[in-house]
C-alpha positions as CSV (number, residue, x, y, z in Angstrom):
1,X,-57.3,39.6,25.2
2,X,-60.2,37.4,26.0
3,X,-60.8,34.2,24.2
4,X,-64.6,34.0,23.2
5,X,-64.9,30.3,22.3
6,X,-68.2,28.6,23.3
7,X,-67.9,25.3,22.2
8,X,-64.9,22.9,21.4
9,X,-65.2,19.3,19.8
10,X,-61.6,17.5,19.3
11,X,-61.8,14.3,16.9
12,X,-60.9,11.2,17.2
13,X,-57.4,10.4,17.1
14,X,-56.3,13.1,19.2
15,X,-53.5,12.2,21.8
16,X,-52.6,14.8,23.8
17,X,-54.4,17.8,25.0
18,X,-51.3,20.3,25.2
19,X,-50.2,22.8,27.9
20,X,-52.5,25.9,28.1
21,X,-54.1,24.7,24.9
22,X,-57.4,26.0,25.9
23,X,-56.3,28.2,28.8
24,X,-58.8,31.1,30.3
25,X,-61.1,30.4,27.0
26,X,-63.7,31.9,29.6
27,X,-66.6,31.7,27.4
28,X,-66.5,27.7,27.1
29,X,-69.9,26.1,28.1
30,X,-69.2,22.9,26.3
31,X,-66.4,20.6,25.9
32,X,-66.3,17.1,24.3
33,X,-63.3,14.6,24.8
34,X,-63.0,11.6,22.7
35,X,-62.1,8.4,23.2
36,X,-58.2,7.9,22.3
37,X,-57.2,11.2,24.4
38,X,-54.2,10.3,27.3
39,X,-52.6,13.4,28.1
40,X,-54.2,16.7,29.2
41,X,-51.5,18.9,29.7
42,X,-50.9,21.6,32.0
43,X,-53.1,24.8,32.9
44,X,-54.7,23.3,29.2
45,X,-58.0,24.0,30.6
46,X,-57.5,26.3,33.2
47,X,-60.1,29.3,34.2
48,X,-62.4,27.8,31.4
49,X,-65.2,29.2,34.0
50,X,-68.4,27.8,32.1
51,X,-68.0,24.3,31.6
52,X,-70.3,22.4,33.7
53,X,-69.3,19.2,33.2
54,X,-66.3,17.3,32.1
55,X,-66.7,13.6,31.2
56,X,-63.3,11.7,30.8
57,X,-62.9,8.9,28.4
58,X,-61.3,6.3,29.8
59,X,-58.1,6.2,27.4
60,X,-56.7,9.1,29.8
61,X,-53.6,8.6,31.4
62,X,-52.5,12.0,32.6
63,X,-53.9,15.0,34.0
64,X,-51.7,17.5,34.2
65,X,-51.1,20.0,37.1
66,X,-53.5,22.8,36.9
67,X,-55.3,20.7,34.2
68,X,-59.0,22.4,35.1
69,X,-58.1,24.7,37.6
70,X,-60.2,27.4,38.4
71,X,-63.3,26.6,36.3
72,X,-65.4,28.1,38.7
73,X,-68.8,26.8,37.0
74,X,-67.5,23.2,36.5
75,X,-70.0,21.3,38.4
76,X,-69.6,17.4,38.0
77,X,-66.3,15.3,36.4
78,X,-66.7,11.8,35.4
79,X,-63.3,9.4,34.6
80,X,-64.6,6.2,33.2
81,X,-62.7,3.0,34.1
82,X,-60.8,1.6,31.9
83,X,-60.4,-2.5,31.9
84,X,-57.8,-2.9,29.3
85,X,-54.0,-3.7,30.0
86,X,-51.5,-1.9,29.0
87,X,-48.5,-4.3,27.4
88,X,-45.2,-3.2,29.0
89,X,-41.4,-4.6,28.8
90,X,-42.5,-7.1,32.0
91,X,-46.0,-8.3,31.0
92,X,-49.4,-6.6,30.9
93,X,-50.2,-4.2,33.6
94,X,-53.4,-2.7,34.6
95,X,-54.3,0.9,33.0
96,X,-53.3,3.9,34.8
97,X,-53.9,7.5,35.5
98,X,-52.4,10.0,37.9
99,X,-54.1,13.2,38.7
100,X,-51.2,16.3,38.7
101,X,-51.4,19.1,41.5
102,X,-54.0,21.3,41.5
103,X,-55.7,19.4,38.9
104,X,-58.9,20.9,39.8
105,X,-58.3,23.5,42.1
106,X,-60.6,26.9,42.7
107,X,-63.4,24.4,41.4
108,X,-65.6,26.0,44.0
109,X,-68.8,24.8,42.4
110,X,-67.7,21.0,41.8
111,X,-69.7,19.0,44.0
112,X,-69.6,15.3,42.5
113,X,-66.3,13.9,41.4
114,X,-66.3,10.3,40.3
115,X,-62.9,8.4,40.5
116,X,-62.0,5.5,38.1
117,X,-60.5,2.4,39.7
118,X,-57.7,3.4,36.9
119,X,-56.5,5.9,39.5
120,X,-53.1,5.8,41.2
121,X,-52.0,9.1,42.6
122,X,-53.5,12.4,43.2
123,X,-51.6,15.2,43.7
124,X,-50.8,18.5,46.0
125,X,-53.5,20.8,46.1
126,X,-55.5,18.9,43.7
127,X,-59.1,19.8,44.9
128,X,-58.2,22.9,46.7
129,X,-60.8,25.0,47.6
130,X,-63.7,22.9,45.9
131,X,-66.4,24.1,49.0
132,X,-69.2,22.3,47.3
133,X,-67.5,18.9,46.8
134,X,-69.2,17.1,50.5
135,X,-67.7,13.2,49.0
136,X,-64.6,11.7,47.7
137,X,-64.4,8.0,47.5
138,X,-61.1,7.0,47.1
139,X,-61.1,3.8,44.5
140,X,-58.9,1.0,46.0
141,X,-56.5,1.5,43.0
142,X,-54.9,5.1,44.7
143,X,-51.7,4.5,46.4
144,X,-50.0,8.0,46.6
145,X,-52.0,11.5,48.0
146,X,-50.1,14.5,47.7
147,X,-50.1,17.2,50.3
148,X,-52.9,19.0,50.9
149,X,-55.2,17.4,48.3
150,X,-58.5,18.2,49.8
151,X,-57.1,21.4,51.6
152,X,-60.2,24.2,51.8
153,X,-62.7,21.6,50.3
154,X,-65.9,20.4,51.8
155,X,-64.8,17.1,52.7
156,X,-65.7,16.0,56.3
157,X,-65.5,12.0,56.4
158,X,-63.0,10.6,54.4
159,X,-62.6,6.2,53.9
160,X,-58.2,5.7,53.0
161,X,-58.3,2.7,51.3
162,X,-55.5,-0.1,51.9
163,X,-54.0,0.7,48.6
164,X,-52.5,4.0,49.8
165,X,-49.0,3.5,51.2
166,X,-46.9,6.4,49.9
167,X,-47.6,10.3,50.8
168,X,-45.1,12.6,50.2
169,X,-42.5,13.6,53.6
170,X,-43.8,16.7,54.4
171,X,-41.6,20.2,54.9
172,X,-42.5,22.6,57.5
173,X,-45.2,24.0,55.5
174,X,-47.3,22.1,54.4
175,X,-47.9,18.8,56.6
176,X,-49.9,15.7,54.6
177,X,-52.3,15.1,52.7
178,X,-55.1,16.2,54.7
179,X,-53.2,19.5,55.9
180,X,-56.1,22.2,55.5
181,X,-58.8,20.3,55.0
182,X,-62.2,19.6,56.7
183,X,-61.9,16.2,57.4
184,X,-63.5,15.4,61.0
185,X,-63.1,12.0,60.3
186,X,-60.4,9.0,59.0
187,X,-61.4,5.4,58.6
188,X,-58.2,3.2,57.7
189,X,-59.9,0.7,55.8
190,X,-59.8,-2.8,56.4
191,X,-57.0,-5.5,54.9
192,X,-53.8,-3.2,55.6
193,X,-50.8,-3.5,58.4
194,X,-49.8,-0.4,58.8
195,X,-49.9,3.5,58.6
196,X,-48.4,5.7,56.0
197,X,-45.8,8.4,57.4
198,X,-47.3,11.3,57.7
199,X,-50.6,10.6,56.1
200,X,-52.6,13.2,58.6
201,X,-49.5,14.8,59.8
202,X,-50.3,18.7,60.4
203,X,-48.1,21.4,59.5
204,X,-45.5,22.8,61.8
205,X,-47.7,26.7,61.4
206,X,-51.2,27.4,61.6
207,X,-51.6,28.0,58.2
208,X,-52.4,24.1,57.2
209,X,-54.1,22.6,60.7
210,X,-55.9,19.0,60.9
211,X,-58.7,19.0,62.1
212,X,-59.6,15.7,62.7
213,X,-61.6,14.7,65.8
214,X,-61.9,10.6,65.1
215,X,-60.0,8.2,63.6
216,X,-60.7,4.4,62.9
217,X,-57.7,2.3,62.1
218,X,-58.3,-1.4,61.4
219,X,-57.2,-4.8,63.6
220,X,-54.1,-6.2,61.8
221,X,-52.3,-3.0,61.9
């Protein structure tokens, strides 16, 4: 039952993206999100294989797990930062997004990912298998990485910024957040006193090694 949509524009004043709202439309080459849009739900873009590019405005809070996974021709995503605070019951805050797992999984093609200084967590999985994607600069605004979130990815040298003090504990499966990957090299960036748990812990099988050769961890830890 294939879904033959080329093209989708949503308007202005849409909120939320829902789950699987646009999943395996495999024929999508273009996609336009406006400003105003927060949530993108789950799987609500998945296996959309076509779309190069994905440009999000910087009213997004959420991305849901599988969001864009699988979108095998998506070559480039964009999150624009967003400066505005949010007013909440203890004051304003700064604006937030989190990344769900496997956001962008099976993204084999996606080789430039721009992060917004909005960002705060990134979760399991969530570049998995992206070969062509060489760079990931972590803003300073990330403070949790889920397991695995670069696992099969092209990664090699990776900076963790002092903002990042929570990963999850790890089971015997999985290990951290760099179980899987290609990172040769760590750099603890400067400012921080100490290490998260498990932050390049490997897993307790073969099946998620770490396979870093150098680490660089600050003075003052």
């Amino acid at each position: 039952y294939p879904v033959s949509i080329e093209r989708v524009v949503i308007p202005e004043g849409v909120k939320t993206i829902g789950d699987y709202a646009f999943y395996k439309c495999t024929g999508l080459k273009s996609l336009t999100l406006p400003e105003g849009v927060e949530t993108i739900g789950q799987h609500a873009f998945e296996g959309c294989g076509t779309v190069p590019a994905v440009n999000l405005p910087k009213s997004v809070k959420s991305i849901g797990n599988d969001a864009f996974s699988n979108c095998t021709g998506l070559k480039t995503v964009t999150m624009n930062y967003n400066s505005e605070d949010v007013i909440t019951d203890k004051g304003p805050a700064a604006y937030t997004m989190t990344i769900g797992n496997g956001a962008f999984a099976g993204c084999q093609s996606l080789s430039s990912v721009v992060l917004s200084e909005n960002v705060v967590s990134i979760g399991e999985n969530a570049f998995y298998k992206c070969a062509a994607l060489k760079e990931l600069i972590l803003p300073e605004s990330v403070t949790t990485l889920g397991k695995c979130f670069i696992r099969g990815a092209g990664v090699t040298s990776l900076v963790i910024p002092k903002s990042v003090t929570s990963c999850p504990v790890s089971s015997t499966n999985y290990g951290g957040p760099l179980g899987g990957s290609n990172v040769r090299e760590v750099v603890f960036a400067e400012g921080r006193s100490s290490i998260p748990a498990c932050i390049c812990e490997g897993s307790y099988n073969s099946d998620y090694p770490v396979s870093i050769e150098s680490v660089v961890i600050p003075e003052g830890v």
